[in-house]
C-alpha positions in Angstrom: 1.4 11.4 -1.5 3.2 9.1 -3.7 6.9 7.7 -4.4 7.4 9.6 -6.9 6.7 13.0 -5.1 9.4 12.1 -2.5 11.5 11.3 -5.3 11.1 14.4 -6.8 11.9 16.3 -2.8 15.2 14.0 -2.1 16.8 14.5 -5.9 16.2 18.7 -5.4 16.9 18.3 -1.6 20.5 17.0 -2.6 20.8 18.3 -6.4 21.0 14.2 -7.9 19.3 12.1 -9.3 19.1 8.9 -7.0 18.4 6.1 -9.8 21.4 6.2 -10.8 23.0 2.4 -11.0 26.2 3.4 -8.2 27.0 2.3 -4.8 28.1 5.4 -4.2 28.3 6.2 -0.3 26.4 9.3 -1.3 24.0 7.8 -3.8 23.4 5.0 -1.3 22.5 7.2 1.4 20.4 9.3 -0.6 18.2 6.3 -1.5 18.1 4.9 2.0 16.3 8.5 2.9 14.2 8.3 -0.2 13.1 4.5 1.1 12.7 5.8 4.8 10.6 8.6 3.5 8.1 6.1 1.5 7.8 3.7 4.2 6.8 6.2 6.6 4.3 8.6 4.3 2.8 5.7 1.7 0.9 3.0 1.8 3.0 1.3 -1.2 4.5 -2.0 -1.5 8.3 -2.4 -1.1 7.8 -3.3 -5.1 6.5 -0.3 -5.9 9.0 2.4 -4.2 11.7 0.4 -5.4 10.3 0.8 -8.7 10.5 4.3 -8.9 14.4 4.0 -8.7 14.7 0.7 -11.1 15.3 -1.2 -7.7 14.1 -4.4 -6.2 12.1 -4.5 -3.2 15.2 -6.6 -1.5 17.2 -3.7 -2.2 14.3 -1.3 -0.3 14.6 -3.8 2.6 18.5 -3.5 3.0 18.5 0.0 2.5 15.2 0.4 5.2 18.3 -1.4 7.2 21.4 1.1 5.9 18.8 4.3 7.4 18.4 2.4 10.8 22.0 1.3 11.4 23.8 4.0 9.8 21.3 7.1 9.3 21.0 8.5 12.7 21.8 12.0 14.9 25.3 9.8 16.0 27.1 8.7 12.5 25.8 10.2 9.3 24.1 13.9 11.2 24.2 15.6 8.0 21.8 13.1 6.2 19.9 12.7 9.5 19.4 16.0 9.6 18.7 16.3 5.6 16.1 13.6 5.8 14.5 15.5 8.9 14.5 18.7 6.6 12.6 16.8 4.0 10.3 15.0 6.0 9.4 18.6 7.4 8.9 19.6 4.0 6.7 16.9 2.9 4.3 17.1 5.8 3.9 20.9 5.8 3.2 20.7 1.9 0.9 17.9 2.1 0.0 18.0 5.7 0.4 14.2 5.9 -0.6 11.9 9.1 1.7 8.9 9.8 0.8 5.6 8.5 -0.5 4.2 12.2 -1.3 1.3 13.9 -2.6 -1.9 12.6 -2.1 -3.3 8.7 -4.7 -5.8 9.2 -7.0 -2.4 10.2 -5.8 -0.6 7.3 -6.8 -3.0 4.8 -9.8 -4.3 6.2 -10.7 -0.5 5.8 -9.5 -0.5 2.7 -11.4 -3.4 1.4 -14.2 -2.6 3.3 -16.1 -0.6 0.1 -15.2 -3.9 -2.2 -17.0 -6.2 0.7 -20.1 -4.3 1.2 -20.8 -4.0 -2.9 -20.0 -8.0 -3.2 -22.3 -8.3 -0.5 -25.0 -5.8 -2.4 -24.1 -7.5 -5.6 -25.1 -11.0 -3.9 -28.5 -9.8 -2.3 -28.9 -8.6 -5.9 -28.6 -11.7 -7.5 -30.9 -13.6 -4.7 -33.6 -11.7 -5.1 -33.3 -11.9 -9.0 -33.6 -15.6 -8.8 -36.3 -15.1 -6.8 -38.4 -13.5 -9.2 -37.3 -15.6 -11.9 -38.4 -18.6 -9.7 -41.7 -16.6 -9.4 -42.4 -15.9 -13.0 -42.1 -19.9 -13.6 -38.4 -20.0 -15.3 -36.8 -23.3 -15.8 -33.7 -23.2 -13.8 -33.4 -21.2 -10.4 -32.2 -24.4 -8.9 -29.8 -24.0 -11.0 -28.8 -20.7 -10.4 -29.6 -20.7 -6.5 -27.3 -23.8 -6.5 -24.6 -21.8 -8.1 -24.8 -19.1 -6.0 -24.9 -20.8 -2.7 -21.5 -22.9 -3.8 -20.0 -19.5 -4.0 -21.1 -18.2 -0.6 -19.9 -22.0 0.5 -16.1 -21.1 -0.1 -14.4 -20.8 3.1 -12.6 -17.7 1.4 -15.3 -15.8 1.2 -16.5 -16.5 4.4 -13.5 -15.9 6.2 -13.2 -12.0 4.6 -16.7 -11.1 5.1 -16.0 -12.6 9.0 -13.6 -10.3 9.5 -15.2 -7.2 8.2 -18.4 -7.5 9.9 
C-alpha cells in the first residue's frame, strides 16, 4: 500500500482530481481524507504523501488537523462517511493491518536486517585482519586500529544497543 494507490481510491471515490492548486471547500476536504487515509495505512513521511499531491508536508499536518476538527459523524457526515467507504475499500482490497504501536519498534524492526549485516560485515573484516596478521602482512595495526576507531563511535554503539 502506497500514496499513490489511495490517491488513485479518493479521486474515483469523488470523480476529481485532488492536486489541483484550489482551496476549494471540496478540494480541501477531499485532500484532508486523502492525508487521513496515508497516515493511517503507510508508513510514509509527511514529505512523501504530500508529494503525491505537489504539497508540503506543513500542508499534510494542517490538513491531518482540518480531518480531526472538521471531518467527523457531527459536521461534514457525508465526507465522514465517504472516507469510511474508502477506508473499507482499501482494507478489503489490500487486507491491510493498522500502523500500531510504537515508532521506535517499528524502525528498530526496520533497521534491524541493516544492523545484523553491519555487524556480519564487521566480524568479516576482523577475521580478515586476522589472517593477514597471520600470513606476516605489514599493516594489521593498521587496519585493526581503523576498525576499532569505527566500533569506538558512540553512534554506532548507541544503535547496535538498542537492537540487541
Amino acid at each position: 500500500m502506497n500514496s499513490k494507490i489511495i490517491k488513485n481510491a479518493v479521486e474515483s471515490t469523488f470523480n476529481t482530481f485532488i492536486d489541483q492548486k484550489t482551496r476549494k471547500r471540496e478540494i480541501v476536504y477531499m485532500r484532508s481524507i486523502y492525508f487521513k487515509l496515508c497516515k493511517e495505512l503507510t508508513h510514509e513521511s509527511l514529505n512523501k504523501i504530500g508529494k503525491q499531491v505537489n504539497l508540503h508536508h506543513a500542508t499534510v499536518l494542517h490538513g491531518l488537523k482540518i480531518f480531526d476538527n472538521i471531518i467527523d459523524n457531527f459536521w461534514e457526515k457525508e465526507m465522514f462517511n465517504s472516507y469510511l467507504h474508502i477506508r473499507q475499500k482499501l482494507e478489503k482490497r489490500f487486507a491491510i493491518h493498522k500502523r500500531r504501536g510504537n515508532p521506535d519498534t517499528y524502525y528498530r524492526e526496520k533497521y534491524r536486517i541493516a544492523l545484523l549485516q553491519n555487524k556480519g560485515l564487521y566480524n568479516y573484516t576482523k577475521e580478515c585482519i586476522n589472517k593477514l596478521e597471520q600470513m606476516d602482512y605489514k599493516y594489521p595495526n593498521v587496519l585493526r586500529k581503523k576498525l576499532n576507531n569505527l566500533i569506538d563511535n558512540k553512534n554506532y554503539k548507541a544503535n547496535t544497543a538498542q537492537v540487541g
